[in-house]
N, C-alpha and C positions, 0 to 999 in steps of 0.2 A: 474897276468897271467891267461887265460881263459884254463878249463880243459873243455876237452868234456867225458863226462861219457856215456861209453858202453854198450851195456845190459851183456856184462859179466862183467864187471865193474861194474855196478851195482847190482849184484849178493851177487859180491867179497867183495864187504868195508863192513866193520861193523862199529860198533860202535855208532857213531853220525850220518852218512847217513844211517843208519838203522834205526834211529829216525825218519828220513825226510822220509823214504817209510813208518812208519809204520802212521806217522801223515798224509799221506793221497797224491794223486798224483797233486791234484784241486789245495791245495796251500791253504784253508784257515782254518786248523785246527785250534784252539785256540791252543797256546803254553804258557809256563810256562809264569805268569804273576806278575808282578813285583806290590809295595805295592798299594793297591786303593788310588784313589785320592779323597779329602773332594768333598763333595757335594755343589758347589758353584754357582749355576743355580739364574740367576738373571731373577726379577719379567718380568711377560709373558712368563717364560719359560715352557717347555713342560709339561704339567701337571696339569697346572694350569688356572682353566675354560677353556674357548673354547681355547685348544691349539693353536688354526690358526693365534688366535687375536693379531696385534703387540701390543708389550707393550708400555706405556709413551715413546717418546725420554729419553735419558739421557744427560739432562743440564750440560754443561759445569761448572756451578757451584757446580756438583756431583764430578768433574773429578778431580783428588789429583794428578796423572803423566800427561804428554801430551808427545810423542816419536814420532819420525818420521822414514819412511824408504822406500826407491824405492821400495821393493815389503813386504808386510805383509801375512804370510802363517796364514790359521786357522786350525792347526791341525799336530799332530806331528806323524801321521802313514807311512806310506809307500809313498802312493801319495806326502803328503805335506814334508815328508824329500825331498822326489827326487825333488818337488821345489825347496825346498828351496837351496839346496845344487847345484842345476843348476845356481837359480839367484845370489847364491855369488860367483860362479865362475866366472860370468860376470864382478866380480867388482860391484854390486851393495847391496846397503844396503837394510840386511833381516832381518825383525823379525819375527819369529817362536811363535805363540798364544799355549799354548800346555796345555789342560786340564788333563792331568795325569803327574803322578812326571816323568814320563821318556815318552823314544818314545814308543810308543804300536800300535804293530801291529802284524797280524797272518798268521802260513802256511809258507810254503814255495817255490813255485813255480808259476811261472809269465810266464805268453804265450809272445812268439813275434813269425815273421817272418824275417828268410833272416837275422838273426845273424850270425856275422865271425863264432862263434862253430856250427851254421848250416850249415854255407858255407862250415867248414873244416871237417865236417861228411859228407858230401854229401850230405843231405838234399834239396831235390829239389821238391815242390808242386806248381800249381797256389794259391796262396792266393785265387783267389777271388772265384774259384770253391770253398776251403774249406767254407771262409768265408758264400758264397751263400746257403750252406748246414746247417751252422750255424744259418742264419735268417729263412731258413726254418722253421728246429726243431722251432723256435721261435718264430713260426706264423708270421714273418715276419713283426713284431713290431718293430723292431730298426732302429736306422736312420743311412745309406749306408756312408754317411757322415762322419759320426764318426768310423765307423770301416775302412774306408777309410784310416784314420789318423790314426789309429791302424795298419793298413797293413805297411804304407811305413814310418813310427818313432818309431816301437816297435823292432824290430835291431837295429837301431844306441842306442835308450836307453838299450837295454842290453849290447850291448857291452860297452857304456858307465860306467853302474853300474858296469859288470864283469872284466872292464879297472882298474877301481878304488879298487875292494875291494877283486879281485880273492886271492892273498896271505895274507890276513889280516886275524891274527890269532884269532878264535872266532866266523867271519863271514863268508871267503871262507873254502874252494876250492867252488868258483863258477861250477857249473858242468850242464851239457845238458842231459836230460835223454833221454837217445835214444829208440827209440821205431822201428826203421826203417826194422827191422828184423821183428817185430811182424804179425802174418797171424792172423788175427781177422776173426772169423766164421759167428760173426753176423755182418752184416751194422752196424746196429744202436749203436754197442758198439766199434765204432774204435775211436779211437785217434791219431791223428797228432802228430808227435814229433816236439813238442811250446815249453813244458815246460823246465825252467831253473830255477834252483835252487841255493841257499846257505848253506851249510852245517849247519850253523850258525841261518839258516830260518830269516823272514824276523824280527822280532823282532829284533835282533845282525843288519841287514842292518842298518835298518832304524833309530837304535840308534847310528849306526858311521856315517853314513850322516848328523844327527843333529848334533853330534859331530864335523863334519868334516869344516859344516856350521860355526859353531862357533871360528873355527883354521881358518879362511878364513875371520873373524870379523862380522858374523853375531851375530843377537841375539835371544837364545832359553828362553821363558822361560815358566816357569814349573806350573805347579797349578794355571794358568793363563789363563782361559777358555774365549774367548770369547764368550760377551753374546748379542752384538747389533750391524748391521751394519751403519754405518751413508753412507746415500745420499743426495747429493744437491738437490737446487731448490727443496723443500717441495717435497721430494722424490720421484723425476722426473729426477733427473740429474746422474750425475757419482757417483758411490760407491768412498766416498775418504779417509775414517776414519774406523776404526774399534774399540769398546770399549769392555774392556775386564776387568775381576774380578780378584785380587790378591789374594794369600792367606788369607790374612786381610782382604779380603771382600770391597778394595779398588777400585773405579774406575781408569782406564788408560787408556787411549786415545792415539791411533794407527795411526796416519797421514798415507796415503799411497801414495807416488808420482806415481810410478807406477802402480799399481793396487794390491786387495785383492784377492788372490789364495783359494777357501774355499777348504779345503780337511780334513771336520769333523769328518769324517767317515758315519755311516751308523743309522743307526734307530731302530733295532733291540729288544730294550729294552724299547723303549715308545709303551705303549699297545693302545694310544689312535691314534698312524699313523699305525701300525700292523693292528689294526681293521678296516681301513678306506682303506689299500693300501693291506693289503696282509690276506685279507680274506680266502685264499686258507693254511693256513696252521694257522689257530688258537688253539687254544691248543698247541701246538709247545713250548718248552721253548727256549730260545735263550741260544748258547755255547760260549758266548761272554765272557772271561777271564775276566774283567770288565763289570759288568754292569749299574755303574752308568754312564761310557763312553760314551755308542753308543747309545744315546736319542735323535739322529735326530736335534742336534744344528745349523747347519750347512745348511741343508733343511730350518728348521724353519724362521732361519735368513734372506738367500735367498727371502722366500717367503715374510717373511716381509719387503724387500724392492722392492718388485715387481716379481719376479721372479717366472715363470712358474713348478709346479708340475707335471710330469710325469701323464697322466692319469691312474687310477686304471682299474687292479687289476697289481700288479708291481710283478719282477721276484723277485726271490729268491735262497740262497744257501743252499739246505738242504744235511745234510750228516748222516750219524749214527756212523759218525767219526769225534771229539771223539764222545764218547756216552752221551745220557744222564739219569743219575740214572739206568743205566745199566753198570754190567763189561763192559772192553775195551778188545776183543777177536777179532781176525781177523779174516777175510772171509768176511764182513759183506755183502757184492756185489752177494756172490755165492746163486747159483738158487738153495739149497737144500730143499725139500717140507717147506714150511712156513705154521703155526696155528695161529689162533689170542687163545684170552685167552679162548673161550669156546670147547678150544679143533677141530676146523673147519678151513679145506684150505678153500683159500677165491680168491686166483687171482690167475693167470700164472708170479710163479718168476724172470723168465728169462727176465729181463726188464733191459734199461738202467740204472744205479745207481742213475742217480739224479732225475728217476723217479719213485723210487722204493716205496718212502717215500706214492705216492698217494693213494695208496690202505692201508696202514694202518692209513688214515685219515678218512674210512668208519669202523673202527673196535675199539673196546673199549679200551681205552687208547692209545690210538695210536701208538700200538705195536704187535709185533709178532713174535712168536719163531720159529727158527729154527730147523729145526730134520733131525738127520741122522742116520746111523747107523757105526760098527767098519770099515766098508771097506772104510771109509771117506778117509783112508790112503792112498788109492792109488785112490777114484772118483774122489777127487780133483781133479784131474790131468784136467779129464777134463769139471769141472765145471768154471775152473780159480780161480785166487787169488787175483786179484787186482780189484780197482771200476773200471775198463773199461775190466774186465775179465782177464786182461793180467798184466798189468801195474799199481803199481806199485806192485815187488813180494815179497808175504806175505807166510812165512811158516807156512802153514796152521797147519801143524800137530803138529809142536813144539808150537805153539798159544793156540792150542788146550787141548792139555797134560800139559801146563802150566793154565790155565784156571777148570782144572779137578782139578787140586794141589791146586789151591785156592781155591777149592770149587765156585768159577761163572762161569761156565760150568754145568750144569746138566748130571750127567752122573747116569745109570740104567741097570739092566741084563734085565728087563720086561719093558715092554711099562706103564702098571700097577705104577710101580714105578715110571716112568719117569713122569706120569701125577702127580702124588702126591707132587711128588720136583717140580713142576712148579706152581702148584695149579689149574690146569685143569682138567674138567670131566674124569676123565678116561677111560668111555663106548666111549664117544665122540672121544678121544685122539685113543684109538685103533681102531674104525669103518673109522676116517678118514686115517690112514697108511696102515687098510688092502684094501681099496679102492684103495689109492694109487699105493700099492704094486701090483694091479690088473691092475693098468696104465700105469706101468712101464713092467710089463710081455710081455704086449699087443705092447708095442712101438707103444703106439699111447695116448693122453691126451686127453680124450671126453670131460673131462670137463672145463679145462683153455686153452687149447690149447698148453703147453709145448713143447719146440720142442725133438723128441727122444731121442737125445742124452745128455740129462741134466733129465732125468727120472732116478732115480739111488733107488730103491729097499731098504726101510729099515724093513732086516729082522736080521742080525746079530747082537748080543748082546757083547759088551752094548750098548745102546742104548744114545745117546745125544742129547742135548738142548741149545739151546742160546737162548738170551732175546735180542731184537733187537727194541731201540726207536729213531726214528731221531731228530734232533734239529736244529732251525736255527744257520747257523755259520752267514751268514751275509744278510742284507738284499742290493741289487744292484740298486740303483734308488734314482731319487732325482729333481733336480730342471735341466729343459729341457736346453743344450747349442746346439751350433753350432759347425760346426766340427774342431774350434779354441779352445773348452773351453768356448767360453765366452756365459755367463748366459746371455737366454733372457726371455722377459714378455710375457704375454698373448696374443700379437698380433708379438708373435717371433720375437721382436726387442730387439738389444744387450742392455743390463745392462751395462752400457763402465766402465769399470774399477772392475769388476767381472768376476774369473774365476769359474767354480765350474769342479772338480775333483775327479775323484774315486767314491767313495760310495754316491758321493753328490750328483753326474752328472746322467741324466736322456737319457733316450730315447737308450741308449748304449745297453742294456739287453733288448729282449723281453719272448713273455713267461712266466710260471711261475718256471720254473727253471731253471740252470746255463746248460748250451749245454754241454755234455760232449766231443764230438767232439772236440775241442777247449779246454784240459784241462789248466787249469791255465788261463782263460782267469779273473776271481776278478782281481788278485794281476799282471797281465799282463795289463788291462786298468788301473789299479791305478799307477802301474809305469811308464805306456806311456803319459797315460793325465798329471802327477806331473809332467813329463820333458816337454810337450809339452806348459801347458801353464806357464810353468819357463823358458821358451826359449822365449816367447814373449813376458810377462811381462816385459823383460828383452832387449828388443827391437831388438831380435833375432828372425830368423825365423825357421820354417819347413819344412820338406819335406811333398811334395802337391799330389807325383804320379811316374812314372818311366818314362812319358811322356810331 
């Protein structure tokens, strides 16, 4: 059964959707991560000399299994369960390729439009104005196409997921967070009420949909990465095999009558596609719960059988949620004066959250502390608490005073003090707050341009600190489709019998970071594109438009 959650409803639950606000609105926190899987990367894999290069075929006299199945998913996250779990409900035979011992996936909230719990909140926007504002922000690099197919199949696939798993204990209450109340002060920081959520986040979905697959006669199996796609006619014709490694380091060979779904995931953790596609946030550690997982297998394979790479420099999802090598303190969004480490403001904090990360890619280690002082108690108020200022709500001050108890908060009667417990100049540290302080009197920012009323005066003692580093959660981009899914080559001709999906699929994300506009839009295309091309594969079709 589909709940729709209220903003006072979401105020009200604790517990476990107090997890899901604290893990972030976007949807792609890394969440608790189940045992690592061996490292079973067959030769030419990522890493190894010129990563690009395809490796040997694998002869059939390598191959120890040979299996067959109407659709072969590679990848057992979010995307490739909601394949997989579409094409067995078809009645057709799936097997599920899946390089970790279970499903793995992160976050918890997934954008659609025009879901029944939108319908029954009242929710009423044009798609295509949001949408349109969306390729802005994003220089206007994605292809109309594919968010197309996002507009008019990302409803029926929530409702679908929220159909199947809203009372399932561990995974629902499926719930809509409503944002439709929210008066947002800045443009640039509003957010659409898209996202929807699982109590459970998507980890728990996506490992009852492989589950579910399997109650329905598919096949999942586990520690079973694929490493090679086979194409006919000397790798000119249809993708129609895929060969994949067993635990035992065994070759298995994948027949696919219907087609190869890749839904790998993302790239995240091979530093030699990072450095060639996302030059804009090097240094960056990835927050990726696995990292021997997300090394771009999926991309790689693609390209090794023809298939066109998104042109560089590619978007990305950067958060400072969770953290990295830094405590996990809320606020992390709120505009209170920002230092880098030599004790010096450097930007104007009032900025979008997904683009908050760019300015401390100019400052050493790419970080920067926060500072406020005791009236935090009630500024908040109106600095906001969530990454789109509003959404989701973070008690700041219980965060806070929880954070001081453990000692990862900085906390100080003298500014003097405050710089010593952070390890910053201290002349530096108090010349920039009394500056500050002089900025904030003025209600006016000569020097970042702040707007007035996020100028908030730190003279009250004590005085506090947060350490703030962002991390990639995921990287979004991959090998270029059309707005079916199906993967094409260099001269944008379909791949026939490839789909590529989610973190695999290109041209979907422009920009170099995730819109916030469109929260939840990751785990919102990774569950639209999984249904959409497990509806085809399956010799099922989509919806094209309202017209």
């Amino acid at each position: 059964m589909e709940r729709t959650l209220t903003r006072r409803a979401f105020f009200g639950v604790g517990g476990a959707a107090a997890a899901v606000a604290a893990g972030g609105l976007v949807g792609c926190s890394p969440a608790a991560s189940p045992d690592a899987a061996e490292d079973l990367s067959a030769t030419g894999a990522a890493g190894a000399g010129d990563y690009k290069a395809a490796p040997a075929p694998i002869g059939d006299d390598r191959i120890a299994e040979t299996l067959e199945a109407d659709v072969v998913v590679v990848g057992g996250g979010i995307s490739g369960a909601v394949a997989a779990a579409t094409a067995a409900e078809a009645a057709k035979s799936v097997i599920v390729l899946q390089k970790a011992a279970t499903a793995l996936s992160h976050g918890s909230g997934a954008a659609a439009w025009n879901s029944k719990a939108q319908q029954d909140l009242g929710v009423d926007f044009d798609p295509w104005e949001v949408v349109t504002e969306w390729t802005r922000r994003g220089e206007n690099r994605a292809d109309l196409r594919l968010l197309k197919t996002w507009i008019y199949n990302s409803g029926p696939t929530m409702d679908w997921a929220m159909g199947l798993t809203g009372d399932v204990e561990g995974v629902g209450p499926a719930l809509l967070v409503d944002t439709t109340a929210m008066e947002y002060p800045d443009a640039h920081n509003r957010a659409y009420t898209c996202v929807h959520m699982w109590i459970g986040q998507m980890q728990a979905l996506a490992q009852w949909l492989l589950d579910y697959t399997e109650e329905l006669g598919g096949q999942v199996l586990y520690r079973t990465p694929a490493v090679q796609l086979v194409r006919d006619n000397d790798n000119t014709g249809r993708v129609s095999a895929v060969i994949a490694q067993d635990a035992e380091g065994k070759y298995v060979k994948v027949v696919a009558k219907g087609g190869v779904i890749m839904a790998a995931g993302d790239y995240g953790n091979n530093p030699e596609m990072r450095a060639e596609y996302l030059p804009q946030v090097e240094g960056l550690k990835s927050a990726y719960s696995q990292p021997e997982i997300n090394t771009g297998d999926g991309q790689l394979m693609s390209m090794w059988v023809g298939g066109k790479m998104q042109l560089s420099p590619h978007c990305s999802n950067i958060h400072y949620d969770p953290p990295i090598d830094v405590p996990d303190i809320g606020g992390s969004g709120e505009p209170w004066l920002f230092v880098n480490k030599k004790g010096e403001r450097f930007c104007n904090e009032d900025m979008t959250y997904g683009q908050l990360y760019a300015q401390d890619m100019n400052q050493p280690d790419y970080l920067h502390f926060q500072i406020f002082d005791d009236n935090f108690r009630t500024d908040w108020e109106d600095m906001g608490s969530g990454m789109m200022k509003k959404e989701p709500p973070v008690d700041i001050v219980a965060s806070t005073e929880e954070g001081v108890a453990k000692g990862e908060v900085f906390e100080a009667d003298t500014l003097e003090e405050l710089a010593g417990a952070m390890g910053v100049p201290a002349d530096a540290l108090v010349a920039t707050v009394e500056r500050y302080n002089v900025l904030c009197d003025a209600g006016y920012d000569d020097d970042f341009g702040k707007q007035a009323a996020r100028l908030k005066p730190v003279r009250k003692a004590p005085f506090y600190a947060v350490q703030r580093r962002a991390g990639v959660l995921c990287t979004l981009n991959g090998v270029i489709t059309n707005e079916r899914c199906e993967a094409l080559d260099e001269n944008h001709e379909v791949i026939e019998g490839l789909y590529c999906v989610g973190n695999c699929q290109g041209n979907f994300f422009g920009g170099l970071e995730h819109q916030m506009i469109i929260p939840g839009m990751s785990l919102g295309r990774a569950m639209t594109t999984g249904r959409v091309a497990g509806l085809l594969a399956s010799g099922q079709e989509i919806k094209g438009g309202r017209m």
